[in-house]
C-alpha positions in Angstrom: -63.8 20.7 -15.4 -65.2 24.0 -14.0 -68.6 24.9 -13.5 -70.2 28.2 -13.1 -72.9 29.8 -11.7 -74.0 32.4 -9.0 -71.0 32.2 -6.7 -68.4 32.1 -9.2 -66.3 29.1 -11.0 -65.6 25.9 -9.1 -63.3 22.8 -10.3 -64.6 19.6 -9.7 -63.1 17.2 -6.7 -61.1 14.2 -8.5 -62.0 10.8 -8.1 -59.4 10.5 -6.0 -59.7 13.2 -3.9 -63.3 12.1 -3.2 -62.0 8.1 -2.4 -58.9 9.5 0.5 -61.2 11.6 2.2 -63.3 8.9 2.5 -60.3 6.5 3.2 -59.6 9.5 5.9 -63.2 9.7 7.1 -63.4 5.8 7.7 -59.9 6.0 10.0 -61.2 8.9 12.0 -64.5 6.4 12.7 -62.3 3.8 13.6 -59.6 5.2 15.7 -63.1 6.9 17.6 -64.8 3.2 17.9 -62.3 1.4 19.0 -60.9 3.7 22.3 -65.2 3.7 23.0 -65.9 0.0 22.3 -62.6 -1.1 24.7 -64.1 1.9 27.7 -67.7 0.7 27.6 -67.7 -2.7 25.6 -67.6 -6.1 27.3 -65.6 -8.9 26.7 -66.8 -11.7 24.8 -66.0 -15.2 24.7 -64.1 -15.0 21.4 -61.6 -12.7 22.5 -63.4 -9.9 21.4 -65.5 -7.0 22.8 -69.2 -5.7 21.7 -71.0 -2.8 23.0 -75.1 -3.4 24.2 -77.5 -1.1 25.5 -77.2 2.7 25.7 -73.5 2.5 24.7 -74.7 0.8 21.6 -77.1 3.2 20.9 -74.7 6.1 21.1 -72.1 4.5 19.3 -74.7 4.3 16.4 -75.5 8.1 16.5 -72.3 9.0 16.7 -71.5 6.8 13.4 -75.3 8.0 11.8 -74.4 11.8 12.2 -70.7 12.2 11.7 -71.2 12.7 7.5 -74.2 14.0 7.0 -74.1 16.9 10.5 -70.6 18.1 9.2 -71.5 18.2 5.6 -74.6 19.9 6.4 -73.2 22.1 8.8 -70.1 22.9 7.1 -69.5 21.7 3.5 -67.4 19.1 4.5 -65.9 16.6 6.9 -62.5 16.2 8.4 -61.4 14.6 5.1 -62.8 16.5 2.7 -61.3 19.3 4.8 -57.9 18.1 4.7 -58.3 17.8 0.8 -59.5 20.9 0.5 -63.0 19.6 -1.1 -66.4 20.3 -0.1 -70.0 19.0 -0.5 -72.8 22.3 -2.5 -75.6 22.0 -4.2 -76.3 22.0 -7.7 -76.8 25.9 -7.9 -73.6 26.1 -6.0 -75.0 27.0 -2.3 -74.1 25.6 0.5 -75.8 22.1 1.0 -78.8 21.8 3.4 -78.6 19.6 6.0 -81.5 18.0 4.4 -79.5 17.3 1.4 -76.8 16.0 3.8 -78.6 13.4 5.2 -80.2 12.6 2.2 -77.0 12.3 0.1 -75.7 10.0 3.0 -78.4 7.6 3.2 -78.3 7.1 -0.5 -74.4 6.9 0.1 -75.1 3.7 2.1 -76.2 1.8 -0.6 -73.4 3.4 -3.2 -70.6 2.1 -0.7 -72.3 -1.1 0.6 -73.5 -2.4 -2.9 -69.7 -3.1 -4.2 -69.0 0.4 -4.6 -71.6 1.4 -7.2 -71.2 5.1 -5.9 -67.1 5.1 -7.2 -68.4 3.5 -10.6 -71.6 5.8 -11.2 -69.3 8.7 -9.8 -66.0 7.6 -12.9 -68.8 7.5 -15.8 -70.9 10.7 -14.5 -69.6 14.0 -16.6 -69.7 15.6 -13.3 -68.4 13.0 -10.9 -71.7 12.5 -9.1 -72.4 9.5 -7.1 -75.8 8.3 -6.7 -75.8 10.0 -3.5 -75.2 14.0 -5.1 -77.8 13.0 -8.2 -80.7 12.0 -5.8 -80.0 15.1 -2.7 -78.8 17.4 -6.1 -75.1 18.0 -4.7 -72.1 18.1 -6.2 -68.2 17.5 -4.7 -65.8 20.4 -5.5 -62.6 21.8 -4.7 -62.7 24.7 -2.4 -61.5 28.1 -3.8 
């Protein structure tokens, strides 16, 4: 589906396209945590390792700004960039970093509530998550 407006026609990301660069997103996080938890973490008892502390705290900033500072910043994040999708609003500007951060604290609850975002996003005409339909974004392919 295309939509039009100011800046010209955009096709809508997939479905897909939206779930690997998330897939993408979440290994780019992980393969970060794990080289920082193993350099500052401690060992526990269990065999594993847990950060405490300042560490901790920067570990959760680091995991709290990747989404919404490179989608405000830029349109997208490393996995959106790889498929070629980015993040504008709904009069097809780039999206605010307000918007950002807004769209990625709703996106908590689409992701951690058993994926309510992928559902609302596979019955919306415009494959909007609750995350785009509260910050008033939209996911497209780039031109």
């Amino acid at each position: 589906m295309r939509i039009e407006e100011e800046q010209g026609p955009y096709e809508l990301a997939k479905i897909w396209q939206r779930t690997v660069a998330f897939i993408i997103d979440n290994a780019v996080i992980v393969l970060c945590i794990v080289p920082y938890i193993l350099l500052f973490g401690e060992p526990r008892s269990d065999d594993s390792y847990g950060v405490n502390g300042l560490p901790a705290f920067f570990l959760f900033v680091i995991l709290f700004l990747y989404w919404p500072l490179l989608e405000g910043l830029y349109g997208q994040t490393l996995g959106k960039r790889i498929l070629k999708i980015k993040v504008i609003d709904d009069s097809n500007k780039p999206v605010s970093l307000s918007q950002a951060f807004l769209r990625f604290l709703i996106g908590l609850i689409d992701y951690s509530c058993l994926y309510v975002g992928l559902i609302v996003a596979a019955d919306h005409p415009l494959n909007k998550r609750l995350g785009d339909i509260v910050a008033k974004t939209i996911v497209v392919k780039e031109q």
